[in-house]
C-alpha positions as CSV (number, residue, x, y, z in Angstrom):
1,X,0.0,0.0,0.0
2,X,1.7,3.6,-0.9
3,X,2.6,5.5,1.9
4,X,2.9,8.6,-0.4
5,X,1.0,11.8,0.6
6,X,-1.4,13.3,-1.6
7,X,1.2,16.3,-2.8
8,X,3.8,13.9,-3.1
9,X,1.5,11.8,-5.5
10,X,0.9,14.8,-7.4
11,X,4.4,16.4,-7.4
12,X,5.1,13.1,-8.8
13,X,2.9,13.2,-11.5
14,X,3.7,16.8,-12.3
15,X,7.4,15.5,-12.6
16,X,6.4,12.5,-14.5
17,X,4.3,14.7,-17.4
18,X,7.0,17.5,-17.5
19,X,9.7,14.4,-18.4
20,X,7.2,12.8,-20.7
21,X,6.6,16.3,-22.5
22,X,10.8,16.4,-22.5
23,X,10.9,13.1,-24.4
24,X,8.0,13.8,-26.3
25,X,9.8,16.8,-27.8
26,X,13.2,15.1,-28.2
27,X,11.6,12.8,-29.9
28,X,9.8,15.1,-32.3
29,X,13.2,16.8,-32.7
30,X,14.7,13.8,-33.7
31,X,11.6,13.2,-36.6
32,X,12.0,16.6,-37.6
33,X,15.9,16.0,-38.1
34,X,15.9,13.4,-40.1
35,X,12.7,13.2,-42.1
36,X,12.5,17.0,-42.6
37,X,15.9,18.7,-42.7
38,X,18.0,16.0,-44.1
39,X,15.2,14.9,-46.2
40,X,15.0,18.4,-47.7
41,X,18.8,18.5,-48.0
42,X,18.3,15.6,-50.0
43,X,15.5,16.7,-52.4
44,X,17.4,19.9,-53.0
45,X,20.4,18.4,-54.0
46,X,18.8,15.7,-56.1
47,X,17.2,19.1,-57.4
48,X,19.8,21.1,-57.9
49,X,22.1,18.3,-60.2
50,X,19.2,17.0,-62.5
51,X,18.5,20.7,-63.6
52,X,22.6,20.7,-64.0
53,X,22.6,17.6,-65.6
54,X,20.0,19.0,-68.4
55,X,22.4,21.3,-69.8
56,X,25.1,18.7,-70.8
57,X,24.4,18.6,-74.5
58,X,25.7,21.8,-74.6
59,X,29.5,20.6,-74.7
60,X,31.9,19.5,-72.2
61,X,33.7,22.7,-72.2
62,X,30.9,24.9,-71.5
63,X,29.2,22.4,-69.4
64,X,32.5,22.3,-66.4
65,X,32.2,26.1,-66.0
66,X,28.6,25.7,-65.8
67,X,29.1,23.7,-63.3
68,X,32.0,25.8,-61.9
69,X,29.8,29.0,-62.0
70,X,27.1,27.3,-60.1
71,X,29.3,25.7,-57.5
72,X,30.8,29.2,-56.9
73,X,27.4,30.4,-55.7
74,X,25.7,27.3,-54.1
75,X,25.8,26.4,-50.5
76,X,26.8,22.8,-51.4
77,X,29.6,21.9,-52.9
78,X,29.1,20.4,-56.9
79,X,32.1,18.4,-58.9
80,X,31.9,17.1,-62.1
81,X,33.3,14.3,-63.1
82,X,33.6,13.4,-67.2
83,X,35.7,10.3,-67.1
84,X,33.5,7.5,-65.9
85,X,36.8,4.9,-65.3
86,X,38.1,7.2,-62.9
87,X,34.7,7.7,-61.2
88,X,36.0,5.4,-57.8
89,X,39.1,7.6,-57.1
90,X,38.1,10.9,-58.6
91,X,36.0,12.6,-55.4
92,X,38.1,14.7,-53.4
93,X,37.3,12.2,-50.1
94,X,36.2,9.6,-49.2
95,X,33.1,9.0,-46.7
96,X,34.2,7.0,-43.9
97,X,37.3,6.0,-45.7
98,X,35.8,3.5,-48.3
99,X,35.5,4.4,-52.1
100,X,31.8,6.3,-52.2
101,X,31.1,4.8,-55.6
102,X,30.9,1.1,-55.7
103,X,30.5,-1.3,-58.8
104,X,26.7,-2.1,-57.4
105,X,26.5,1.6,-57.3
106,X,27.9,2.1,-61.0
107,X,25.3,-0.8,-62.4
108,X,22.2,1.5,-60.7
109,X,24.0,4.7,-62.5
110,X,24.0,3.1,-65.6
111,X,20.4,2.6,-65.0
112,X,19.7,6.1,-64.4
113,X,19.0,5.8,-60.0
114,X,20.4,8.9,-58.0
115,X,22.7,7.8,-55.0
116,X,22.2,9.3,-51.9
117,X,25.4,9.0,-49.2
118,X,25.3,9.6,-46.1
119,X,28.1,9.8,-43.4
120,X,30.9,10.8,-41.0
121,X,34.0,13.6,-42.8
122,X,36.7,14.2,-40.8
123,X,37.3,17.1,-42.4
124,X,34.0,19.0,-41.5
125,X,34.1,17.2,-38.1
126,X,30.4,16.1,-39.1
127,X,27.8,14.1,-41.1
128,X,27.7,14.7,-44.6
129,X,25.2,13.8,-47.3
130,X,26.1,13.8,-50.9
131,X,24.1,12.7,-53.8
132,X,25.6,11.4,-57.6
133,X,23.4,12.0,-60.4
134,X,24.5,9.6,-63.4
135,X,25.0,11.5,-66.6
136,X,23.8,8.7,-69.3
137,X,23.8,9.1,-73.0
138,X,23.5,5.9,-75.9
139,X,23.1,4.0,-72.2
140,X,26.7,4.9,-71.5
141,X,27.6,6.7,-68.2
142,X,29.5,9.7,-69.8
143,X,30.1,11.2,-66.6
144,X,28.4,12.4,-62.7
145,X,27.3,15.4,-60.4
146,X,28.3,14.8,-57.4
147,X,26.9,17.2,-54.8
148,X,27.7,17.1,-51.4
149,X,26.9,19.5,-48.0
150,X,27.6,18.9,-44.4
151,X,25.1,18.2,-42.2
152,X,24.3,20.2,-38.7
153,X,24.0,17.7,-35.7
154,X,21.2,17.8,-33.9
155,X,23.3,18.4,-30.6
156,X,24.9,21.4,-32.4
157,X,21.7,22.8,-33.1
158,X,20.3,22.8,-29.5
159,X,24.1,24.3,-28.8
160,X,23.0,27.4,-31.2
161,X,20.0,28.1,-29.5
162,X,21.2,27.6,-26.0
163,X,21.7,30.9,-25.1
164,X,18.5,31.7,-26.1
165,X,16.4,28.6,-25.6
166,X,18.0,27.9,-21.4
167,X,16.5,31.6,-20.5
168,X,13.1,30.7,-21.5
169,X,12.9,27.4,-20.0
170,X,14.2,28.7,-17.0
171,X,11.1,30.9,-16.8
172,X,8.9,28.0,-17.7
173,X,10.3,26.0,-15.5
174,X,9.5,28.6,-12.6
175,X,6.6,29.1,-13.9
176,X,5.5,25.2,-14.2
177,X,6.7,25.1,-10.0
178,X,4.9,28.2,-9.3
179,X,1.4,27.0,-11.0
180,X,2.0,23.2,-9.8
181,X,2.7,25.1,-6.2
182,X,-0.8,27.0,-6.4
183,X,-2.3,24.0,-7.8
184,X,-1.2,21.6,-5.3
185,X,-2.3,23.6,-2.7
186,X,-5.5,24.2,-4.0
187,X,-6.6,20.3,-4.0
188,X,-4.8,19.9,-0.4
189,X,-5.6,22.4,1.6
190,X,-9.5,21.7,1.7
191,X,-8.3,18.1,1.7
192,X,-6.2,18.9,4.8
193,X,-8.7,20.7,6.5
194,X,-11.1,17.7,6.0
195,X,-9.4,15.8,7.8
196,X,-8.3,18.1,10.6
197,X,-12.4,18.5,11.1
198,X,-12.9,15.0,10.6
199,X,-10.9,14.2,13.7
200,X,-12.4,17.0,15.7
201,X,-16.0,15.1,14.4
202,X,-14.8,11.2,15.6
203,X,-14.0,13.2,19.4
204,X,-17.7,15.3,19.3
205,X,-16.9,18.5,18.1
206,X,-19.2,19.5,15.1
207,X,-18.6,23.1,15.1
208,X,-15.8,23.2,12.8
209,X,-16.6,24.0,9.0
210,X,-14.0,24.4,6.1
211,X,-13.9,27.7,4.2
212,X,-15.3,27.0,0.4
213,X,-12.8,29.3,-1.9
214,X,-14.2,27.4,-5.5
215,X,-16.9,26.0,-6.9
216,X,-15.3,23.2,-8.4
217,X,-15.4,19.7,-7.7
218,X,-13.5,20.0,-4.7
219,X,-15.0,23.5,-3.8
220,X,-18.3,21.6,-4.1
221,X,-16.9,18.5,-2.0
222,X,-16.0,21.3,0.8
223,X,-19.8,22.2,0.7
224,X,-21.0,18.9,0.8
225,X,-18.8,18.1,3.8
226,X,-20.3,21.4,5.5
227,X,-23.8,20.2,4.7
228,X,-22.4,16.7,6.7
229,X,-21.3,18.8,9.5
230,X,-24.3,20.5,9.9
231,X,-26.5,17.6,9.7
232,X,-24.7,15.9,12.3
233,X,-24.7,18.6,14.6
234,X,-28.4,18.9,14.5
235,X,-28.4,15.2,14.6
236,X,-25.9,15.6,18.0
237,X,-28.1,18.1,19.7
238,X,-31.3,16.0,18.6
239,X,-29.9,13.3,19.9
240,X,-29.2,15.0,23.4
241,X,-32.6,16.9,23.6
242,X,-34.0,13.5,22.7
243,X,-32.0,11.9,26.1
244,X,-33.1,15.1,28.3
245,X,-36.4,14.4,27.1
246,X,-37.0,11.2,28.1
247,X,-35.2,11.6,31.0
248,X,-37.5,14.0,32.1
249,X,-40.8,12.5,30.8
250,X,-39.6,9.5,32.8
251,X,-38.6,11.5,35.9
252,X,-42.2,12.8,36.5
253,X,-44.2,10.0,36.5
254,X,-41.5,7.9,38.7
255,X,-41.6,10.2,41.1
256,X,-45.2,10.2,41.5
257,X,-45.2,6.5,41.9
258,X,-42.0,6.4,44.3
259,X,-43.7,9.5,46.5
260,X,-47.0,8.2,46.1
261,X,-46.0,4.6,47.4
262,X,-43.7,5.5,50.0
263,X,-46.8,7.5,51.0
264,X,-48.8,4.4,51.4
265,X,-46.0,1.8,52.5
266,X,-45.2,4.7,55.5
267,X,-49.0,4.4,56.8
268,X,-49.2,8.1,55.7
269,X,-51.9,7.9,53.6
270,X,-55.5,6.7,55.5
271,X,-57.1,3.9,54.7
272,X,-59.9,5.3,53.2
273,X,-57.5,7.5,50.6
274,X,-55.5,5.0,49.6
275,X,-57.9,3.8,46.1
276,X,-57.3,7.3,45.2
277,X,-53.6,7.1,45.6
278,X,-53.0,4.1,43.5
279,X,-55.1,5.5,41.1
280,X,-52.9,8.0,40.6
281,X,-49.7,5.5,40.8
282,X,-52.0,3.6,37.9
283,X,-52.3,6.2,36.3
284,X,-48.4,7.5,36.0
285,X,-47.3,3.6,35.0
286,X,-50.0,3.9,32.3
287,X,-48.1,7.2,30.9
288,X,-45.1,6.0,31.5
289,X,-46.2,2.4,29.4
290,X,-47.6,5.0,26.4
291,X,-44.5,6.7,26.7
292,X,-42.0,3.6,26.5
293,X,-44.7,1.8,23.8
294,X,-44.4,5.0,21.6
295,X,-40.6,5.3,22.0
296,X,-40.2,1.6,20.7
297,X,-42.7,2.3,18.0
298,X,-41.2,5.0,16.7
299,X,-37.2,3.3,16.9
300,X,-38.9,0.4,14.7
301,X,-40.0,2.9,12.1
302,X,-36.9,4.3,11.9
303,X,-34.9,1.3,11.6
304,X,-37.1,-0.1,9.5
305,X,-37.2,-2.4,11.7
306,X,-41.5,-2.7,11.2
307,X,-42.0,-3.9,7.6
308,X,-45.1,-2.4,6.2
309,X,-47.2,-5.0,4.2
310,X,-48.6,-2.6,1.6
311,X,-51.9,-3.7,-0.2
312,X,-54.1,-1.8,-2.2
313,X,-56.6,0.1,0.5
314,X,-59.3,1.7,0.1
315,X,-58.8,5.2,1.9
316,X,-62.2,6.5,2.4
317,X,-63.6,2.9,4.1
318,X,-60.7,3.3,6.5
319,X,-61.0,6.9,7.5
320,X,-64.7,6.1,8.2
321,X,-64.0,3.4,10.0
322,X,-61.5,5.6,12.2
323,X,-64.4,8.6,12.9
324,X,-66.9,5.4,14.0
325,X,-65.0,5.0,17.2
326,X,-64.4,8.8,18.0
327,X,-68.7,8.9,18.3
328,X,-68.8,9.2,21.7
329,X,-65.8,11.3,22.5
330,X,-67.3,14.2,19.6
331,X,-70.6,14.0,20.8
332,X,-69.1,14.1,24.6
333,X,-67.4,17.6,23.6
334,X,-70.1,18.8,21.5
335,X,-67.8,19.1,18.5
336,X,-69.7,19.1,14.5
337,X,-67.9,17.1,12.1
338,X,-68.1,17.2,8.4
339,X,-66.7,14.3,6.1
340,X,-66.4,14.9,2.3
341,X,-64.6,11.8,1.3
342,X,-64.0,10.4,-2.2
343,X,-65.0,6.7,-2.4
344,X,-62.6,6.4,-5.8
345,X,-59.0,6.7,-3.5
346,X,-57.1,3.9,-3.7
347,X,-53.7,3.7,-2.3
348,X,-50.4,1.1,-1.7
349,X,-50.5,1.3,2.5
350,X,-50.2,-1.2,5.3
351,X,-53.9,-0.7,7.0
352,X,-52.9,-1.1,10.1
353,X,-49.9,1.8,10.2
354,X,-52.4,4.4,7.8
355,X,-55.0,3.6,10.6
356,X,-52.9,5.0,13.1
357,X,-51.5,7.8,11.3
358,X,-55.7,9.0,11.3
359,X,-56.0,8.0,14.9
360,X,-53.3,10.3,15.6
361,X,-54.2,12.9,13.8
362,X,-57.8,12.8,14.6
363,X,-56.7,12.6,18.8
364,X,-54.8,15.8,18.2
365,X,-57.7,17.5,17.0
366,X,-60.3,16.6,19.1
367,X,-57.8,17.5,22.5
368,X,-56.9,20.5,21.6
369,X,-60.5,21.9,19.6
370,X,-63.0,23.4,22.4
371,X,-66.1,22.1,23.0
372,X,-68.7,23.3,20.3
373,X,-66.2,23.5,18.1
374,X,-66.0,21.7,14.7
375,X,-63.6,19.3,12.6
376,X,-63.8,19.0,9.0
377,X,-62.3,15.8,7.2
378,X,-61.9,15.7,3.3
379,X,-60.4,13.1,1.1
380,X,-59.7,14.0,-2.8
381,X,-57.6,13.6,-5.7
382,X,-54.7,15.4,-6.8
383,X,-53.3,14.2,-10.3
384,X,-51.5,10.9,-9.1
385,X,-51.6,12.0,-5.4
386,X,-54.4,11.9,-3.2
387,X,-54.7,14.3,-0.1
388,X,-56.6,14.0,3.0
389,X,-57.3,17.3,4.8
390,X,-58.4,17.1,8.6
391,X,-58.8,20.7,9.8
392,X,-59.8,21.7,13.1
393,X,-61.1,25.2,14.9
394,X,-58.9,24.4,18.0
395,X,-56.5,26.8,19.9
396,X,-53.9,26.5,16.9
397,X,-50.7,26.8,17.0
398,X,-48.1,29.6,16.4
399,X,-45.5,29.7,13.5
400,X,-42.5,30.0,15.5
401,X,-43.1,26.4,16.3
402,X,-44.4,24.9,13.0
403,X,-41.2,23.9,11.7
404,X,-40.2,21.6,14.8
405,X,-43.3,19.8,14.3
406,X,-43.0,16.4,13.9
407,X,-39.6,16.1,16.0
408,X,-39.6,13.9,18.9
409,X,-40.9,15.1,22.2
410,X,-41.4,18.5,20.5
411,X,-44.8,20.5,21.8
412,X,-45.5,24.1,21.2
413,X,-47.3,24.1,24.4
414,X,-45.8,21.8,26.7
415,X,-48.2,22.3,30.1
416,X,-51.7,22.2,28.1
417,X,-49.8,18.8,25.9
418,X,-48.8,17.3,29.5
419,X,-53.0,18.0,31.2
420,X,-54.1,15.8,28.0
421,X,-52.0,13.0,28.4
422,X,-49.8,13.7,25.4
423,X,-46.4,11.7,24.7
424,X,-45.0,14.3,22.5
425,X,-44.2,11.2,19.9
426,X,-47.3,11.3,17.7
427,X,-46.7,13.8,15.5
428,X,-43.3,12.5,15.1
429,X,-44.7,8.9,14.6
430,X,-47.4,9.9,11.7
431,X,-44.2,11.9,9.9
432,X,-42.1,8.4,9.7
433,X,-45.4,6.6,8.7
434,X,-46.1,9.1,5.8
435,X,-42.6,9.1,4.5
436,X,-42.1,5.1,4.7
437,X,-45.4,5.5,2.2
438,X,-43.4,8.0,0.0
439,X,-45.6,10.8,1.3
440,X,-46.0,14.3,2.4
441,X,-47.0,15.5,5.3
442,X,-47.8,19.3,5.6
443,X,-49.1,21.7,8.6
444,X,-50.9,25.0,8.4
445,X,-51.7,26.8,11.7
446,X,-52.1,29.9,13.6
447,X,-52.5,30.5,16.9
448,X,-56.2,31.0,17.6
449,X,-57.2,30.1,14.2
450,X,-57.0,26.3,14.3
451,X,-54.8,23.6,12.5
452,X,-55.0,21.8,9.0
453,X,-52.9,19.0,8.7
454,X,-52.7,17.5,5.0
455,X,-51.3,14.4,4.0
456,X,-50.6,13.1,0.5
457,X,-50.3,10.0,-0.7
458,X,-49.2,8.2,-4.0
459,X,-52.7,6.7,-5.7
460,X,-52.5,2.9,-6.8
């Protein structure tokens, strides 16, 4: 496994492209060397001697100071040689110290080929590259051009531009450090800082966020990261408002029970008070059983824990079914109820969970409406969504606290939710229902005005 830091990884791979761009060029050099400049070379000296060559008819005399006159002003240097025995010992050198015409190479003259020779003079303390253009007449080699011109090394010509090409890689070279530098630092840093707030995360510290200076991928990593942060920290003090919460919905009733017991158990209580003090221990173990019931409940939902067996339901029979056994607690509170419900709804839901999600929602609005007052419940289509509205003329509830609706334990009014019995779960339980059925819950309130709480549901 590599042991190499992330700006060693990528100094590394700067270093790596820079040397591959080095070869890439040397190797391009070398191409353009050989198959451009000497190549050119070539064709003009192949050039050059076959537009000589074309003027031999007009007598040997006149032909050698043509060729004289046009040696005199050409880069290269011509010869022409008329006496075709001699043609093996007639050149003023020879290339690498053999004879630079052969008896292979005088058969392809006679046939009219060009030679090309290339290689090492002593004399020019380089490569050279000649070429011998056959002078054939009646199928008889009469006589050659032989034109020849050093050749620059490729080493020589880097030497040439030295003093101008080192300056300017100098500069690119700072340059290449200074962008790597900046670039390097701008993938580490935030990378760095990541993980400096990731170990102050692991020991409980979710305070820390990372300073977003881009908006590129790793800008937009930095962002994510601070959304993580955030999320967890709200998790974190959820999580401890959840523990102070219980601990003090359990506190009240326990005390009750220990004070009230201790009461009885010390002969403190008389005899003929003592129903009414268990009653009241009864009736704190049956809060504190709601409580604990509704805590599991709601741990199952989240975990997933409770699989839903999701049939097709018919939503109107079950809300009906619901209002049936709230009869006697409407008519014992006086309050009107009006049900428009659409017989057509069909939705995917487990029964049992979507029954309790209306029981909730219905308990909520029958505690906290006065007496004389009325709930309205209607069931309708929307498009592919269904929506059940169940809107009460209660006490209502203010917006400050509409948002935190639905968390656990949370009540706008905690006194007037402890009289009534309230666990401070439901709302939080029909939220995790409604979502495990891809749905949307949604609250509208004000205090004094009275609550509508719609939910929305996917149809079959």
């Amino acid at each position: 496994m590599s042991r190499l830091t992330m700006v060693q990884k990528l100094w590394l791979t700067i270093s790596l492209l820079v040397a591959g761009t080095l070869l890439g060029v040397y190797a391009v050099s070398l191409y353009a060397y050989e198959k451009l400049y000497v190549q050119t070379i070539r064709d003009t000296l192949i050039q050059e001697g076959r537009q000589l060559s074309s003027h031999h008819g007009e007598g040997e005399a006149a032909f050698s100071r043509r060729v004289e006159e046009f040696d005199a002003v050409s880069e290269a240097q011509v010869l022409y040689v008329s006496n075709p025995r001699d043609l093996s010992a007639c050149l003023p050198f020879d290339v690498q110290y053999t004879s630079i015409i052969s008896e292979a190479d005088r058969q392809r003259l006679l046939a009219g080929e060009v030679i090309t020779k290339t290689g090492y003079e002593e004399r020019f303390r380089s490569s050279i590259m000649g070429v011998v253009i056959p002078i054939v007449e009646q199928k008889k080699l009469v006589g050659i051009i032989y034109s020849y011109l050093p050749l620059k090394g490729i080493r020589s010509m880097i030497l040439e531009l030295g003093w101008i090409l080192a300056p300017l890689a100098v500069l690119l070279i700072a340059l290449a450090a200074w962008v790597g530098r900046k670039i390097v630092l701008a993938v580490t840093k935030p990378l760095l800082q990541m993980e400096a707030v990731s170990w102050k995360m692991a020991k409980g510290d979710f305070s820390e966020r990372i300073p977003v200076s881009s908006h590129d991928e790793v800008g937009r990593l930095a962002e994510a990261f601070n959304s993580m942060s955030d999320a967890l920290q709200e998790e974190d003090t959820q999580r401890k408002e959840f523990l102070a919460n219980v601990s003090h919905e359990l506190r009240t009733p326990l005390s009750y029970i220990k004070g009230y017991s201790e009461a009885i158990l010390d002969g403190v209580v008389k005899q003929e008070q003592q129903p009414k003090f268990i009653g009241l221990i009864q009736k704190e173990a049956n809060r504190m059983q709601r409580l604990v019931h509704d805590l599991l409940h709601l741990a199952q939902l989240e975990g997933e824990l409770f699989p839903l067996h999701l049939q097709p339901t018919v939503f109107a029979q079950l809300v009906e079914d619901v209002l049936a056994s709230y009869e006697l607690k409407l008519a014992e509170k006086e309050l009107r109820l009006t049900m428009e419900l659409d017989p057509d709804v069909i939705v995917q839901a487990d029964e049992d969970r979507l029954r309790q999600v209306v029981h909730n929602l219905l308990d909520n609005a029958i505690r906290y409406t006065p007496a004389a007052g009325s709930i309205t419940v209607e069931l309708r289509q929307e498009q592919s969504m269904c929506c059940l509205r169940i809107a009460d003329t209660g006490v209502g509830i203010a917006a400050e606290h509409l948002k935190r609706l639905g968390e656990r334990f949370y009540r706008a009014d905690k006194a007037r939710s402890r009289q009534h019995g309230g666990t401070g779960l439901g709302l939080a339980i029909v939220k995790q229902i409604v979502a495990l059925h891809e749905g949307q819950l949604e609250i509208q309130s004000a205090a004094g005005t009275g609550t509508t709480v719609l939910i929305r549901l996917p149809l079959v």
